[in-house]
N, C-alpha and C positions, 0 to 999 in steps of 0.2 A: 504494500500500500504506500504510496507516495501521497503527502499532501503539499499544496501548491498554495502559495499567498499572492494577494496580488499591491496586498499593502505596504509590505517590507522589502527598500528596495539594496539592503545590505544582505551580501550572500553569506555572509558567516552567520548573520540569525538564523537563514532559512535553514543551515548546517545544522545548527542546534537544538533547533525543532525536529527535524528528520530523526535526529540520535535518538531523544526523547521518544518521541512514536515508535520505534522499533523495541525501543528497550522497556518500552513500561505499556503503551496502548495494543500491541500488536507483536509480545515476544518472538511469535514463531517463526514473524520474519528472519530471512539472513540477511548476513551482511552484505550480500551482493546487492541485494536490496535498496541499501543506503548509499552505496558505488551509482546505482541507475539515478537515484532520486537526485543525488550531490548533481552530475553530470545534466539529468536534466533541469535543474533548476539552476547550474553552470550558463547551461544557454540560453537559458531563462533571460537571465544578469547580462548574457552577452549582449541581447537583441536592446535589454533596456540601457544597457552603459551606451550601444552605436548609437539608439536613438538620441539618449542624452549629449551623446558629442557632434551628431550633426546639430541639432538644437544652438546649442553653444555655439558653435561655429558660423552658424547663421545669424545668431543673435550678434557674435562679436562682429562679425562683416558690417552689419548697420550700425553697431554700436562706433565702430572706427571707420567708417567711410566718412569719406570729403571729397565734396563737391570738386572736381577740377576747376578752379575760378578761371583757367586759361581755355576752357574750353572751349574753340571756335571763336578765341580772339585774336585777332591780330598780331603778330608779333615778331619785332624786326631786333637782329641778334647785331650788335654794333662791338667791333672788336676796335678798342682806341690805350694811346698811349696812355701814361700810370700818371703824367702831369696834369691829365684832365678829368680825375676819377671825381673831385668834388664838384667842379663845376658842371660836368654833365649829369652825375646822380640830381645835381639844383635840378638844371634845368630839365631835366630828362623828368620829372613829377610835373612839371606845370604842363608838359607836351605829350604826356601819358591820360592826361584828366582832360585836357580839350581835345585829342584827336581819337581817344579810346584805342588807339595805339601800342601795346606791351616792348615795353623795352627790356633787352638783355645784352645787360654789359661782359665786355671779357677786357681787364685792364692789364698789362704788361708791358715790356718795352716795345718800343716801336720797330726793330728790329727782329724781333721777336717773331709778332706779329706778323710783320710781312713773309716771313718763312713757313709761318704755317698756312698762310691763304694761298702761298703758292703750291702747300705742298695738298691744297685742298680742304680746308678748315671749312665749314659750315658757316661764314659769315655771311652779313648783309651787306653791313657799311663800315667801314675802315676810317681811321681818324687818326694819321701819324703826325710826332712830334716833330717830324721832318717833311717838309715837303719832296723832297728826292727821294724819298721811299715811295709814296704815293705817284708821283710821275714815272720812276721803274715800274713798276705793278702794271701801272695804264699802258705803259709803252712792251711788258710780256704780255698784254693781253686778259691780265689777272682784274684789272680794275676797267669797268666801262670807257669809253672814250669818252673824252670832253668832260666829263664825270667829276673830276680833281678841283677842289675847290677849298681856297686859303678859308680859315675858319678864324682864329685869331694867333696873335703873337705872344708865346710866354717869354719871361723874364726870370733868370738866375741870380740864387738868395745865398750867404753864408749864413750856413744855422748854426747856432754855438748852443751844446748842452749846460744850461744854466747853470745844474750843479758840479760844474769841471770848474768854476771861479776864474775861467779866462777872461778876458778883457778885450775881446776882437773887436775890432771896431772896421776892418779893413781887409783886404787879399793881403799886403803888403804885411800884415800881422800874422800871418799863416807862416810866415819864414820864418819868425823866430819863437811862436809857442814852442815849436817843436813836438807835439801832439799829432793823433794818427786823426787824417780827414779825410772822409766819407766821400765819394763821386757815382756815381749810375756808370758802370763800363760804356767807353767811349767805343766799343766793337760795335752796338747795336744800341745805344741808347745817346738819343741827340743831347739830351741832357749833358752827359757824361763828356762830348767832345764839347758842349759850349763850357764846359768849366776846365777843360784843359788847356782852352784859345783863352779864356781870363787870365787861369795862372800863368800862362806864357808869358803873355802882354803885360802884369801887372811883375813882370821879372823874379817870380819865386818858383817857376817848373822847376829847378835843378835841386832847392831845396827842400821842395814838400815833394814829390816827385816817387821817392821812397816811402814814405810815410801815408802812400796812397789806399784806401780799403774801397774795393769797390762790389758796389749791389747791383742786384740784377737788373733793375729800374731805379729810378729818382725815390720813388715809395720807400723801397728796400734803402739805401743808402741815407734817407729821412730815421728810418727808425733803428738803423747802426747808432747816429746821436742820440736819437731818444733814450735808446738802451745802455750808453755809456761808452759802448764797444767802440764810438770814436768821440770825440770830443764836438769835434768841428763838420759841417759836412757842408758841400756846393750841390743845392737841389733848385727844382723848381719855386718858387713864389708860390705857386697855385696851390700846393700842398705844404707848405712852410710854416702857417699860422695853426700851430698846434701847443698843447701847454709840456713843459718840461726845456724849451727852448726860446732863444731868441734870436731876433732876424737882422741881418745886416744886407741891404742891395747890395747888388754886384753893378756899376754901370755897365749899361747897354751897348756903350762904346766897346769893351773888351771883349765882346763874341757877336758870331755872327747872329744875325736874327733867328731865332726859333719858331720857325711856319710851322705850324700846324693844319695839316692841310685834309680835306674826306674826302672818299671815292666811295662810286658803288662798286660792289664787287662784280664779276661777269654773271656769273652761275648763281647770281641770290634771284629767289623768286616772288620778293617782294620788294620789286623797284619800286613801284608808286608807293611805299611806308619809307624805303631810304630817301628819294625825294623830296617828301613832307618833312620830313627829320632833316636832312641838311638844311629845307628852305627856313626851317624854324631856328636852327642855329644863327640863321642870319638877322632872325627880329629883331627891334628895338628890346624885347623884352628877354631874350637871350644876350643880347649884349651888353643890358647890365649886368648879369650875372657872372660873365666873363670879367667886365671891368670888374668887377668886386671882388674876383680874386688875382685880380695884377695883371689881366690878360690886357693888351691892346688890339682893337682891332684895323687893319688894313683895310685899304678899298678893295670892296670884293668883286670880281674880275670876271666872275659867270653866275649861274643858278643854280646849276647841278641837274637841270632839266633834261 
């Protein structure tokens, strides 16, 4: 005799009961008896524990689903140098909100950059801290024709880690702290080569020259000083005004201009979203935002139409 419950869904009770009944309601049972009834009330348990873990699992799918908010919107992937990550995060929220638009930044050096779009990178719109990147790209075919359009001009900052106690006030002072200073590598970061044509100019390359630490972008060689790991460092302005440092201009005079220039890519398939986004860089109300972080802007020379 097996008896079956359908109220208890722990199988060691239903164990315990079975024992009981054989040994006190029904002696004459054997114990094979109690092997059949364990076993089927085994899969008794079984069928109730699957149902309970589909359950579960259904419950937990709704209980942790979210909505793709991306879904079926719009959205243009802009791969730009690491000098304009705050001014375009600015301006990139007020051109997000009026065009319904999804913006997706990829920030690195500008050098960088251009090697992975040639090498096939899923970008839109490209935005180097060099203009001759942007006009190479155009002219392998990499970037639209006619496409290439100056955006604004950055400006190079000596940033001094506040808590190092130097006293920079100048390039000219970098010869004789004697402290290790920060640069963006001049291989692929325009940054990097306009603070090499400063120290040149300003006659201290042979002395700090040594004493060089360089990051993979302006960013990276911003938070070398932050961290300590160099004292002093030559970065962008646009990324410069942060707390733990202080800033000193570099004159404009001792490097060449830093164009910042966009292109669409060939292979992006949303030209009319890179379009709107370049023409928006060019507004009055993107160029305050530019000026506000030390950018100057040039007369600008096309549409990107």
């Amino acid at each position: 005799m097996c008896l079956e419950t359908d109220t208890s869904p722990v199988l060691g009770k239903e164990i315990v009961l079975l024992v009981f009944v054989v040994h006190n309601i029904k002696p004459t049972l054997s114990w094979w008896s109690v092997f059949f009834c364990f076993f089927t009330a085994a899969d008794r348990m079984k069928k109730i524990l699957s149902g309970l873990l589909l359950a579960v699992t259904l419950f937990s799918g709704l209980l942790f689903y979210v909505p793709n908010a991306e879904a079926g919107a719009r959205i243009l992937t802009v791969a730009s140098a690491s000098s304009l990550s705050y001014a375009l995060k600015e301006a990139g929220r007020i051109f997000e909100a009026g065009s319904g638009i999804k913006l997706r930044f990829s920030f690195a050096s500008t050098g960088v950059l251009a090697s992975q779009i040639e090498n096939g990178a899923p970008f839109d719109l490209f935005i180097a801290a060099d203009k001759k990147y942007a006009v190479r790209l155009e002219s392998s075919g990499n970037l639209e024709p006619d496409s290439v359009i100056t955006v604004a001009d950055g400006a190079l900052a000596i940033v001094v880690n506040r808590a190092s106690g130097l006293g920079v006030k100048s390039l000219e002072d970098l010869g004789r702290v004697g402290t290790r200073v920060a640069i963006a590598n001049p291989a692929h970061a325009p940054y990097g080569t306009a603070a090499v044509q400063a120290l040149k100019k300003a006659g201290v390359w042979q002395s700090v020259q040594k004493r060089l630490v360089y990051g993979e972008n302006v960013r990276q060689a911003l938070q070398f000083v932050e961290s300590g790991n160099a004292a002093v460092g030559l970065v962008a302005l646009s990324i410069a005004r942060t707390d733990g440092v202080y800033i000193v201009p570099v004159p404009r005079t001792l490097y060449s201009p830093v164009e910042h220039a966009a292109g669409i890519v060939t292979r992006s398939p949303n030209r009319k979203e890179a379009v709107a986004f370049i023409n928006f860089l060019q507004s009055p109300e993107a160029v305050l935002i530019f000026n506000s972080y030390g950018f100057t802007i040039p007369e600008q020379e096309g549409s990107g139409k």
